[in-house]
C-alpha positions as CSV (number, residue, x, y, z in Angstrom):
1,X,39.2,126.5,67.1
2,X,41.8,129.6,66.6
3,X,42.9,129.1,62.5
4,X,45.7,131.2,63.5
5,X,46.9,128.3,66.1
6,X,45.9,125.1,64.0
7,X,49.1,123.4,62.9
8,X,47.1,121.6,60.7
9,X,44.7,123.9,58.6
10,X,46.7,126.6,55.8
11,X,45.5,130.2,57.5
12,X,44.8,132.4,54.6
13,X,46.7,135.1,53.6
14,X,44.6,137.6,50.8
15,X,41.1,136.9,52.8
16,X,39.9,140.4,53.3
17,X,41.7,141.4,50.4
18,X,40.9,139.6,47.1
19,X,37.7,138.2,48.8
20,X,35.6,139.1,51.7
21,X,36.4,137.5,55.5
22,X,32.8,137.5,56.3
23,X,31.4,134.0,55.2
24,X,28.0,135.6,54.4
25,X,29.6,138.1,52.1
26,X,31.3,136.0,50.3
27,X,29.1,133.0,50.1
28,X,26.7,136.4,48.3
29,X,29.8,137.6,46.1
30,X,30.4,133.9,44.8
31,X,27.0,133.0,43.9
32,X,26.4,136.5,42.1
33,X,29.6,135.1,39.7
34,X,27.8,132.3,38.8
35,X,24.5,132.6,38.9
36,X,23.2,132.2,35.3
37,X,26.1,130.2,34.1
38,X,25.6,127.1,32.5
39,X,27.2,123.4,33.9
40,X,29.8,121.9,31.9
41,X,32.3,118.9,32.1
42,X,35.8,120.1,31.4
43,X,38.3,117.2,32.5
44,X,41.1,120.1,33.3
45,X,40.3,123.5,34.3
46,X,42.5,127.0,33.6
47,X,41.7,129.8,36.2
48,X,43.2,132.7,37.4
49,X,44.6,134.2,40.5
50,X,43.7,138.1,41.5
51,X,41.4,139.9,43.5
52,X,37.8,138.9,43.1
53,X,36.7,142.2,41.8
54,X,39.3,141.7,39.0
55,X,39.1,138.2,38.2
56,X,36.2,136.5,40.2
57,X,34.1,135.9,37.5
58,X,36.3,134.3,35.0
59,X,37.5,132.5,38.4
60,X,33.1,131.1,38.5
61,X,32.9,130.6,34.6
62,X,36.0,128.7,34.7
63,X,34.7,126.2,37.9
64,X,31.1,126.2,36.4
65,X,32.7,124.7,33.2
66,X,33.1,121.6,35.2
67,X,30.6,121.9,37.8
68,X,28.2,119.1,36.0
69,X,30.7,116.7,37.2
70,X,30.5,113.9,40.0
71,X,33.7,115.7,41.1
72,X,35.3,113.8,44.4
73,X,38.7,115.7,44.6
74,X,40.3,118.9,42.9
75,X,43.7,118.6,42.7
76,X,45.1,122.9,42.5
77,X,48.2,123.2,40.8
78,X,50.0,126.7,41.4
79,X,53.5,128.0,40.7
80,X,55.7,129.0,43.1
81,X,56.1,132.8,42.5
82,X,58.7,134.0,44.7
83,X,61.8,132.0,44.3
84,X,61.5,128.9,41.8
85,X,63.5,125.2,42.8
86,X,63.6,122.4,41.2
87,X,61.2,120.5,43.4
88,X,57.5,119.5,43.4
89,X,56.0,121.0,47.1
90,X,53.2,119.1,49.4
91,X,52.3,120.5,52.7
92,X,52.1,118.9,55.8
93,X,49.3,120.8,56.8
94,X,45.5,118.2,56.7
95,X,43.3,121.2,55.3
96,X,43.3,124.7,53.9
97,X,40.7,127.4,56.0
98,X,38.1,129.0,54.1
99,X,35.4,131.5,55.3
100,X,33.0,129.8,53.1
101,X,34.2,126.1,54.4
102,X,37.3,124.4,55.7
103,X,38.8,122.2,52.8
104,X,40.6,118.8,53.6
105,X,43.4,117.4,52.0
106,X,43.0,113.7,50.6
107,X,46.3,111.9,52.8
108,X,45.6,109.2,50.5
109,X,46.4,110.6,47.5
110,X,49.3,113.3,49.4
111,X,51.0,110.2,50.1
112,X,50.4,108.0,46.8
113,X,51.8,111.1,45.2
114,X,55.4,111.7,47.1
115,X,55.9,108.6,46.3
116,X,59.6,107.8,46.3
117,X,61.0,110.9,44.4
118,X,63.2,113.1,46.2
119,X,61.8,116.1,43.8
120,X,58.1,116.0,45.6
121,X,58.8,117.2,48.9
122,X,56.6,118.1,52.0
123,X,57.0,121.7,53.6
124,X,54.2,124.2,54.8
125,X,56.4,127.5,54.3
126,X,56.0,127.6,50.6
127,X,51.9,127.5,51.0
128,X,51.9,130.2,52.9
129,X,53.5,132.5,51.1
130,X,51.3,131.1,48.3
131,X,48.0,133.0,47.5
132,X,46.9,131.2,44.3
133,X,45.8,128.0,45.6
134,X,43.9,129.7,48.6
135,X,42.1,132.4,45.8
136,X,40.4,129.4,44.1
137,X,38.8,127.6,47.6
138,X,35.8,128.9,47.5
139,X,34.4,128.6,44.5
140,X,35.2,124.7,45.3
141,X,33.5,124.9,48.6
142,X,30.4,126.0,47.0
143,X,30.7,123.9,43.7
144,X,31.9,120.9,45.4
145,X,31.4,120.8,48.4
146,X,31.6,117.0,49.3
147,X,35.3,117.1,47.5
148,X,38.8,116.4,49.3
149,X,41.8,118.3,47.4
150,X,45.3,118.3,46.6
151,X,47.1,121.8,46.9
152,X,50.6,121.4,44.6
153,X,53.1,123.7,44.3
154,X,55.5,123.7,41.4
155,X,59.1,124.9,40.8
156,X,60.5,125.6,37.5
157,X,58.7,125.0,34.6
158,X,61.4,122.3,33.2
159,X,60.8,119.2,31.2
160,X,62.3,117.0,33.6
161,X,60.0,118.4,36.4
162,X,56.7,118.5,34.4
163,X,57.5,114.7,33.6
164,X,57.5,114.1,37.4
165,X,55.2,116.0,38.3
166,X,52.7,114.4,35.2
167,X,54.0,111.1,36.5
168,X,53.2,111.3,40.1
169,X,49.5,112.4,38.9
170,X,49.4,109.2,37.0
171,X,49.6,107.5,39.9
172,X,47.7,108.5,42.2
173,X,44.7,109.4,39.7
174,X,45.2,106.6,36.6
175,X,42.5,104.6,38.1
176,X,39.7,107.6,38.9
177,X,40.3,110.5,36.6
178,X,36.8,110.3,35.7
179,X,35.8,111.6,39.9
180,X,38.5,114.3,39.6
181,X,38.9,117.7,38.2
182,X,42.2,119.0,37.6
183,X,43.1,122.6,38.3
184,X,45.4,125.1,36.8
185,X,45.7,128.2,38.3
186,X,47.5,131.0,36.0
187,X,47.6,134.4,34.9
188,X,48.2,134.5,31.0
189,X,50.4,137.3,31.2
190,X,52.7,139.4,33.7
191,X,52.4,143.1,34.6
192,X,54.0,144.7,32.0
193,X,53.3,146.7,28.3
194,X,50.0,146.5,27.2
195,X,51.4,145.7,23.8
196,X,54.1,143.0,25.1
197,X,51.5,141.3,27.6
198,X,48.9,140.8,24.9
199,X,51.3,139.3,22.6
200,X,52.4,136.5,24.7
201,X,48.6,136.0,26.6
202,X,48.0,135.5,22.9
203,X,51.1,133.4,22.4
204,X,50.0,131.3,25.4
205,X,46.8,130.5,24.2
206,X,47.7,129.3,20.6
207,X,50.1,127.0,22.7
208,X,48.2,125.6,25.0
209,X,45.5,124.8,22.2
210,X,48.0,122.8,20.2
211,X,48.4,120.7,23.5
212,X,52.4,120.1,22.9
213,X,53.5,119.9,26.6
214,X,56.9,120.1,25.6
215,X,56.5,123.0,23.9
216,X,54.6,124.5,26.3
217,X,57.2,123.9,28.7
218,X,60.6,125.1,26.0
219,X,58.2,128.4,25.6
220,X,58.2,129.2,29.2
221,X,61.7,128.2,29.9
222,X,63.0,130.8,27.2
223,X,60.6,133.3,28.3
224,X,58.2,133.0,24.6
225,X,55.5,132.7,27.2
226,X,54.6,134.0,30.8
227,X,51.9,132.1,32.0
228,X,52.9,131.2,35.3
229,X,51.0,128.1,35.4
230,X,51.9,127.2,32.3
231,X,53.9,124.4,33.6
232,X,51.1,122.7,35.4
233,X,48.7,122.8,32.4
234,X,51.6,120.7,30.2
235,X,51.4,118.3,33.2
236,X,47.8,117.5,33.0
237,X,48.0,117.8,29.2
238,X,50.7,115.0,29.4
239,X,48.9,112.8,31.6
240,X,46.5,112.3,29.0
241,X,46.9,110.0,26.0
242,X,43.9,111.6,24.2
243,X,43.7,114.6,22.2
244,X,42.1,117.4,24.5
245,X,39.7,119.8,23.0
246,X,40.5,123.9,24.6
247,X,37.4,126.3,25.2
248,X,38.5,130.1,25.7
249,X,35.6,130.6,27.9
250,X,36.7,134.1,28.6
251,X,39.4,136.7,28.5
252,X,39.9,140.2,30.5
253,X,42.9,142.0,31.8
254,X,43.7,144.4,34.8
255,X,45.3,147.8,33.6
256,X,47.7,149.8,35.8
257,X,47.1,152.5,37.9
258,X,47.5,156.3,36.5
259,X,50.8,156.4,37.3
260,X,51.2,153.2,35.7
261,X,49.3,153.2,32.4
262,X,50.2,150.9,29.6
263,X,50.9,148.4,32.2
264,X,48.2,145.4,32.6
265,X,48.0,141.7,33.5
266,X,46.0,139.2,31.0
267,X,43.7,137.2,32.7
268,X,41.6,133.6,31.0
269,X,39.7,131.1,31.7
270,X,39.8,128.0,29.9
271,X,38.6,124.9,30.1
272,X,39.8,121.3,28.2
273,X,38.2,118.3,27.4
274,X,38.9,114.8,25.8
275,X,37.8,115.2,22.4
276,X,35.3,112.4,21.1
């Protein structure tokens, strides 16, 4: 079957670019990231989104932190980086193409999780133009490769969003959040001044170790923080009633071309768990 022609799979958009199109290539490039790393069982997961050459292997030690886990569905949360809205976005599409292994969407949950609320809403436009949710596949298809997922796009990174957004994960997950990893995909800082991106990757991180999802969310609404995904970790942070313990597993950044210097992204991975 053409991918290019399905209505229902997500046709990538960065395969060839931030990871190889050949499925043997990749299948080698993923295991190389985590071969040696150790199993863990992180409840949420913080990883980035950037070629694999730049951020692959925070990308495997950030999967691996979870990859002990009986994990039946990964539910990806990404922000929407071209134009924010106020809205929550499913697709309509039944499964996202990978070279490594096609990934299906659990209709189930899509559905339990519209719900009623005319802030989740269903278009296939936005994840396409999307590359962070698609970056992250196969790592899944090789750690869990039984798993179903839920791609989620969110808007703005407002209170009264994040409290939907939290809320439609309580219902669809309340019930099995022990066969379910969560997903956060996020830079820690944008392209800018060594010096200015440091401060706030650092800023982010002291935040998202407190664990106040409001605060996380007034941070990046008054531009305190730029971690792009920033609103989907205070979701997952508020969806739990326990106090969640934050492992920096590791940190790197991306530095600007020589016409660029001083210039550099912050990249993390971090993992959470429910503290005992």
């Amino acid at each position: 079957m053409n991918k290019f022609k399905d209505k229902n799979l997500r046709s990538p958009i960065v395969e060839g670019i931030f990871y190889p199109s050949d499925k043997s290539d990749l299948e080698q490039q993923v295991n190389k990231y985590i071969k040696g790393l150790i199993p863990g069982c992180a409840n949420i997961i913080l990883t980035p989104h950037a070629g694999y050459n730049v951020a692959g292997q925070l990308m495997a030690e950030a999967f691996m932190a979870a990859a002990s886990r009986q994990i039946k569905e990964v539910v990806i949360i990404s922000p929407v980086h071209r134009e924010e809205c106020d809205q929550i976005i499913l697709p309509y599409f039944k499964s996202f193409y990978t070279a490594a292994g096609n990934l299906n969407i659990n209709m189930k949950s899509l559905h339990l999780f519209k719900g009623e609320d005319p802030a989740i809403v269903r278009e296939d436009i936005p994840h396409l133009e999307e590359h962070a949710i698609e970056d992250q596949l196969p790592f899944i298809s090789r750690l869990f490769p039984e798993s179903t997922i839920l791609p989620v796009l969110l808007g703005k990174t407002t209170i009264s969003l994040v409290k939907k957004l939290s809320s439609a994960l309580k219902r669809t997950y309340e019930d099995r959040m022990e066969e379910v990893l969560f997903v956060v995909t996020s830079n820690l800082s944008l392209y800018e001044k060594e010096d200015a991106a440091m401060a706030k990757s650092d800023k982010a991180l002291q935040l998202f170790k407190k664990g106040d999802w409001r605060e996380i969310c007034e941070e990046k609404r008054t531009g305190q923080i730029d971690a792009c995904g920033a609103g989907a970790l205070a979701a997952f942070l508020a969806l739990y009633t326990c106090e969640m313990t934050m492992d920096v597993i590791n940190c790197s950044r991306s530095e600007g071309k020589e016409s660029e210097k001083g210039k550099m992204v912050s990249y993390g991975a971090l993992s959470f768990k429910e503290k005992n």
